[in-house]
C-alpha positions as CSV (number, residue, x, y, z in Angstrom):
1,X,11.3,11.0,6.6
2,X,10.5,14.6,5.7
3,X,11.2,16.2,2.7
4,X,13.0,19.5,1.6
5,X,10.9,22.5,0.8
6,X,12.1,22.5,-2.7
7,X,10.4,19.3,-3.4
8,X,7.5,20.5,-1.2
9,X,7.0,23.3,-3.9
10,X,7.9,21.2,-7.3
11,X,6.0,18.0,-6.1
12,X,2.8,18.7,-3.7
13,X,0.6,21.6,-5.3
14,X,-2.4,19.5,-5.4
15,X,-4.3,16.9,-3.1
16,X,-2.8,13.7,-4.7
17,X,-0.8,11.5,-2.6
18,X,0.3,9.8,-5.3
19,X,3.0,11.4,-7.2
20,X,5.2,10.9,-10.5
21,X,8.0,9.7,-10.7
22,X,6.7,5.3,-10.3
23,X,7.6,2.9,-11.3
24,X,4.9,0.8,-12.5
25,X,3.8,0.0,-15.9
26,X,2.5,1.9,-18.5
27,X,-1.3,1.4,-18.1
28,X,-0.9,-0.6,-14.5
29,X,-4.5,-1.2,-13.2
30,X,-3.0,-1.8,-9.4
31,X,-1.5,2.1,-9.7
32,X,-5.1,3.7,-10.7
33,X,-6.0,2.0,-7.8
34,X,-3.6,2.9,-5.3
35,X,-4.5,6.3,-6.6
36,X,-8.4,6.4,-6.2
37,X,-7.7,4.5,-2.6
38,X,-5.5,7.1,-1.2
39,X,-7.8,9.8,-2.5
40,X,-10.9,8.3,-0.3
41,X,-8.2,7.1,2.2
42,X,-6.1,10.0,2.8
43,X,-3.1,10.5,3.9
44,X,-2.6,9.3,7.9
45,X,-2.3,5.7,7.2
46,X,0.5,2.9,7.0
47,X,0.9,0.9,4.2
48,X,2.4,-3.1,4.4
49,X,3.4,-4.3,1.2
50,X,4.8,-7.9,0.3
51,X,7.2,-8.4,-2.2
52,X,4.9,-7.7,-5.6
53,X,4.6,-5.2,-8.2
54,X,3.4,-2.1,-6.0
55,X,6.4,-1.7,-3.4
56,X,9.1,-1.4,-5.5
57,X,7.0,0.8,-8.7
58,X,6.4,3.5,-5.1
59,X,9.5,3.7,-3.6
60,X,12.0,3.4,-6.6
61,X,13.4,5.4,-8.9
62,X,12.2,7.6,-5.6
63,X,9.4,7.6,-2.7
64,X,5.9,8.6,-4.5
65,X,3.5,8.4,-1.8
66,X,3.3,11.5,0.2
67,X,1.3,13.6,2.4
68,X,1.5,17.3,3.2
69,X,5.2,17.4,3.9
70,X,6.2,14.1,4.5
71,X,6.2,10.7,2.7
72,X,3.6,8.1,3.3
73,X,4.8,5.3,5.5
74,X,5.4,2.3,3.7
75,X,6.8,-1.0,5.2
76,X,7.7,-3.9,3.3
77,X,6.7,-7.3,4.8
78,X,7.7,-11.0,3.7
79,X,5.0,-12.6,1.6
80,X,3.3,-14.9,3.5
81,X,2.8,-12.0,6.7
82,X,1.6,-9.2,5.4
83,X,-1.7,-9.5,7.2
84,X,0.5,-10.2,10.9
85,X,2.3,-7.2,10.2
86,X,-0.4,-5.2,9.7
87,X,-2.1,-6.1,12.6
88,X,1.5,-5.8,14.6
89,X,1.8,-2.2,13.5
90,X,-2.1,-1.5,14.4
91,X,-1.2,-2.8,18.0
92,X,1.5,-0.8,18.4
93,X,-0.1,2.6,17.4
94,X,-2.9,1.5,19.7
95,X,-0.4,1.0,22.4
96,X,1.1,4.5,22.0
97,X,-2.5,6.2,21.9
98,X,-2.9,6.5,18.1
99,X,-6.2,6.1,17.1
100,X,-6.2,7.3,14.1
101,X,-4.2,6.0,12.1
102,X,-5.3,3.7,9.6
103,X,-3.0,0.3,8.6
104,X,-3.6,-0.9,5.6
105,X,-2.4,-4.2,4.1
106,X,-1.8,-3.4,0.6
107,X,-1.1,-7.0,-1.5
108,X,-1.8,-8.9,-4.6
109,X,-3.6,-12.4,-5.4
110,X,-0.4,-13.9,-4.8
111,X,0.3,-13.2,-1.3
112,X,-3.7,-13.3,-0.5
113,X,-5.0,-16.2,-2.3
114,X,-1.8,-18.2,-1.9
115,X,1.1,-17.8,0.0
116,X,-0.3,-15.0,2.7
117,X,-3.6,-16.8,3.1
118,X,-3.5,-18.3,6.5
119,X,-2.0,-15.1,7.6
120,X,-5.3,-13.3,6.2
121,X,-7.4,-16.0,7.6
122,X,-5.9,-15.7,10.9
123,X,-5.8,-11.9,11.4
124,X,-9.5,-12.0,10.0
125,X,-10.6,-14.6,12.7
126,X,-9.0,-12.0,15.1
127,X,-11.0,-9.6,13.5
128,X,-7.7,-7.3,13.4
129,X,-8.7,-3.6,13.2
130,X,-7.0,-3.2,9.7
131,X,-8.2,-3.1,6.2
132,X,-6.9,-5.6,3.8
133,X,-7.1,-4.8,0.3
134,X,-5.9,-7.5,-2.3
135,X,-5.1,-6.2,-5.4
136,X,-6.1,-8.6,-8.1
137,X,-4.3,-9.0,-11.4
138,X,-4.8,-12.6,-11.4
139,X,-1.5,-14.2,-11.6
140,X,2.0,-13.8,-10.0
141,X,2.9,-10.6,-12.3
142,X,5.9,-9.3,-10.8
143,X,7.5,-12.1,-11.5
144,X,6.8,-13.4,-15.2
145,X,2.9,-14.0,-14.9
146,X,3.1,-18.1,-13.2
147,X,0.0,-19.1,-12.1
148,X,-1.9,-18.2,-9.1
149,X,-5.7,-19.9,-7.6
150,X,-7.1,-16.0,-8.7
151,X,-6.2,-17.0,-12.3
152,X,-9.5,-17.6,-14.2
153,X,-10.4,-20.7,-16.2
154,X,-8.7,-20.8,-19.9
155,X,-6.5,-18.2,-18.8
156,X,-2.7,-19.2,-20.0
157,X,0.0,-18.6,-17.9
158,X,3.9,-19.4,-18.2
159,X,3.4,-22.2,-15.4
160,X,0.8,-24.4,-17.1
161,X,1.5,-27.2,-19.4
162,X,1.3,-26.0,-23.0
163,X,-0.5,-24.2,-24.5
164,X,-0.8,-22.6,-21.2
165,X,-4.3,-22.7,-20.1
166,X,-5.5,-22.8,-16.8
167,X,-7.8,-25.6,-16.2
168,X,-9.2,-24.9,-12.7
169,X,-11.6,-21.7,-12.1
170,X,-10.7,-18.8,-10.0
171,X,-11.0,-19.1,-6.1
172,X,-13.7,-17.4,-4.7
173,X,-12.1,-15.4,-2.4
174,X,-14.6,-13.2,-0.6
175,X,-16.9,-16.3,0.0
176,X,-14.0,-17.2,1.8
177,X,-13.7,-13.9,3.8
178,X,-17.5,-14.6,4.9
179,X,-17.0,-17.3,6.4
180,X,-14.8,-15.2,8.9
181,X,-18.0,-13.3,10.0
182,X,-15.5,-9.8,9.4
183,X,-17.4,-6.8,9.9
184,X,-17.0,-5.4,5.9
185,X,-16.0,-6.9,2.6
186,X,-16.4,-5.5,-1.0
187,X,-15.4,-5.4,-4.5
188,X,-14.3,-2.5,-6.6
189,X,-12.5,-1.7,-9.9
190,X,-10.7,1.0,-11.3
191,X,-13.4,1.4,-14.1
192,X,-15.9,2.8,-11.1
193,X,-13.8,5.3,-9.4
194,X,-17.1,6.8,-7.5
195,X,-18.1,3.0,-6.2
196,X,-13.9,2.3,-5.2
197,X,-13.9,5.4,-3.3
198,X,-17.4,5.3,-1.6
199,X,-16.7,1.9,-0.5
200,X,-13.3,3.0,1.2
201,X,-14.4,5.8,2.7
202,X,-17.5,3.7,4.6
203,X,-14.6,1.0,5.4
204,X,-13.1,4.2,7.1
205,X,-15.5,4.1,10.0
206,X,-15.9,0.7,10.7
207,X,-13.9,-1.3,13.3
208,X,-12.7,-4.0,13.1
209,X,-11.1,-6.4,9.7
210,X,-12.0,-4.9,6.2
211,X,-11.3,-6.5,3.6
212,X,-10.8,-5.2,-0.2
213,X,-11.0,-7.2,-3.3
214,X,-10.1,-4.9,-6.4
215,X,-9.7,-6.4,-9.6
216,X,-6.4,-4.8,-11.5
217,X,-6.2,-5.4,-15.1
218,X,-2.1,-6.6,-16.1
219,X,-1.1,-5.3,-19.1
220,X,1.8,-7.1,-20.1
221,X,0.4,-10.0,-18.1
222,X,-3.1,-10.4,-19.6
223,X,-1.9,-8.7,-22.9
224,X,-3.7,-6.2,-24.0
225,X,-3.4,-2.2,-25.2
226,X,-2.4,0.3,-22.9
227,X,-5.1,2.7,-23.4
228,X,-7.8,-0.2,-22.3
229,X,-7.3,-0.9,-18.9
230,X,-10.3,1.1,-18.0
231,X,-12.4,-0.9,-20.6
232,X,-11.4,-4.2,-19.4
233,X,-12.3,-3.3,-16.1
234,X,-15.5,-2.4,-17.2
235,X,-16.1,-5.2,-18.9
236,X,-15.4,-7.5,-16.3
237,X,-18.2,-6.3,-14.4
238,X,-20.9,-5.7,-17.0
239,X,-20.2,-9.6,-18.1
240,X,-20.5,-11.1,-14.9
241,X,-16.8,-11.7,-14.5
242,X,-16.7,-10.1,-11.4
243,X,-19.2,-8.5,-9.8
244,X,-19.4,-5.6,-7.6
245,X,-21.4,-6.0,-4.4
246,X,-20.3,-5.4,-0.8
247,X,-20.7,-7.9,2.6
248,X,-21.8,-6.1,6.1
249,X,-22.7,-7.8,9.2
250,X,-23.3,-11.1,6.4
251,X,-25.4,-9.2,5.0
252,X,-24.8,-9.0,0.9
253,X,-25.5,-6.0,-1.2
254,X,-25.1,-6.0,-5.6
255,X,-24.0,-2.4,-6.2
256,X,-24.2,-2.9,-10.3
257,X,-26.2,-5.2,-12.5
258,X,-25.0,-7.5,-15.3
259,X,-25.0,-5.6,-18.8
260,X,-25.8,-7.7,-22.1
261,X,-22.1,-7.6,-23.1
262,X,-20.7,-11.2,-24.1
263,X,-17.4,-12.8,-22.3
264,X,-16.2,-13.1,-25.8
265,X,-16.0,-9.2,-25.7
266,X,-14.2,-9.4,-23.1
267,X,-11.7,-12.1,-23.9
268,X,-10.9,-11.1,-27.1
269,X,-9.0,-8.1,-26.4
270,X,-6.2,-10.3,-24.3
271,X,-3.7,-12.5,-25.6
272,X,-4.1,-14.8,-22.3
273,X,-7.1,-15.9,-24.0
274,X,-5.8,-16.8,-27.0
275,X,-6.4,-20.6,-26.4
276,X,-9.5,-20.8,-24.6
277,X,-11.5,-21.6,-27.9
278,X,-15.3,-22.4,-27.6
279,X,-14.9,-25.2,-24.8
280,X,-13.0,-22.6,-22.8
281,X,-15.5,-20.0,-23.2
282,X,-18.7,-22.1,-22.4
283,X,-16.3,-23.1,-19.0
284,X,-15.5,-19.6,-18.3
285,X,-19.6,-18.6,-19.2
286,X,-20.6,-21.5,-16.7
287,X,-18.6,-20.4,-13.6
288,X,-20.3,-16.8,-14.4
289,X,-23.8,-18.3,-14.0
290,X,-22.7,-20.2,-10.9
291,X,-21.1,-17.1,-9.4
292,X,-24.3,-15.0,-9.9
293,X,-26.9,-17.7,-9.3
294,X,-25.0,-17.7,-5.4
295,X,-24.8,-14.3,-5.4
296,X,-28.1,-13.6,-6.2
297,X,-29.7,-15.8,-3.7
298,X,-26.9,-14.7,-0.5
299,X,-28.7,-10.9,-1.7
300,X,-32.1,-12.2,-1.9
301,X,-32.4,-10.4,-5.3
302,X,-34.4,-12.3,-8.4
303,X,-32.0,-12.8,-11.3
304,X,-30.1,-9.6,-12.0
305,X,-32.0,-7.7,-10.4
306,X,-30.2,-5.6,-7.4
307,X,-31.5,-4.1,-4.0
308,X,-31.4,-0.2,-4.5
């Protein structure tokens, strides 16, 4: 669909491919990192989005993703296949002799943790030449935060029997991703925009399945200030909570260590946590030690410390 050369003028005088109006929230973790993606991506690639909280916030009140002079394709997909359509489309541009377009799957914990899984696992096994990227809010968000298999231990949703907390602890999804043998995996957050966009601009050249776990702080989900999604993103990674480190060839690289800051710095600042009490928090400071203990010995690093 192109676009008028009024609009051209008004809505494309700098290098974003993201532009205003959206629709998502105020302080929306999943927008700043649509944002940073596209930036590294650029702007010849397809995007499949299941029903969540990014297709509608791009393409109503109007279309927001653009490039040069025309709009960014986006296709919407049903939940469960966002990963089979992704890999349709990528077959199809092949067919027609495009190389060179990149097809991105574009979905949140719900459709990749849940619902879309097999679809994931299946296009993964296939080693699909797309990238995945799951963004990661930790609940189903778009529709009233109901719990999801990404949601983390204490957490409270509006789907768990009062007072709400979640019980379980959070799937590990990219040890689940390794066990597919996929060329390339990594995490990423919004709060380290240089490591997001590094990492997608490597995928870039690789063939083959990529896969993309970035975590996306909720604001009306996890409850917090609006001005604090960066600093909750950066907490999660300098407690622990989620790591950043990247998986080649099965081979596992820690791009940042653990800081000394507390969970309870982190937990403190979102009403989700408001029931987790001390119980809650040694659970939540357990599955942390677990996490990294793995993690640490799949990168043959000694405690904390990281390969440079």
């Amino acid at each position: 669909m192109n676009i008028t050369n009024e609009e051209i003028k008004l809505r494309f005088s700098t290098k974003e491919y993201m532009q205003p109006p959206h629709g998502f929230c105020p302080g929306c973790g999943v927008a700043l990192t649509l944002r940073y993606f596209l930036k590294a991506m650029g702007g010849n690639v397809v995007l499949v989005m299941p029903p969540g909280c990014t297709s509608p916030s791009v393409l109503n009140p109007k279309r927001s993703l653009v490039s040069g002079d025309r709009y960014i394709d986006v296709i919407c997909s049903p939940f469960g296949s966002t990963a089979i359509f992704a890999g349709g489309i990528k077959s199809g541009l092949v067919a027609r002799g495009d190389l060179k377009t990149q097809v991105v799957a574009w979905a949140g914990d719900g459709a990749t943790f849940d619902i879309g899984l097999s679809g994931v696992s299946g296009a993964a096994e296939r080693n699909e030449d797309i990238i995945y990227v799951c963004n990661d809010n930790e609940a189903y968000m778009n529709t009233g935060n109901q719990r999801s298999s990404a949601t983390p231990i204490g957490a409270t949703t509006t789907t768990n029997p009062p007072p709400g907390t979640k019980h379980e602890s959070k799937k590990d999804i990219m040890w689940i991703m390794m066990g597919h043998q996929i060329p390339y995996a990594a995490t990423s957050t919004i709060a380290y925009p240089d490591d997001l966009m590094g990492k997608v601009r490597k995928a870039k050249d690789i063939k083959g399945f990529r896969f993309f776990h970035f975590l996306a702080p909720c604001v009306p989900g996890w409850g917090f200030r609006t001005e604090q999604t960066v600093k909750l993103s950066r907490f999660a990674v300098q407690t622990g909570l989620f790591p950043l480190y990247e998986m080649e060839n099965g081979a596992v690289s820690i791009n940042k260590k653990r800081k000394s800051v507390k969970l309870e710095e982190f937990t403190k600042l979102q009403r989700r946590y408001k029931f987790l009490g001390k119980e809650g928090l040694a659970a939540l400071e357990g599955f942390v030690d677990q996490q990294w203990n793995r993690l640490n010995r799949l990168a043959g690093t000694d405690g904390d410390a990281v390969s440079s």
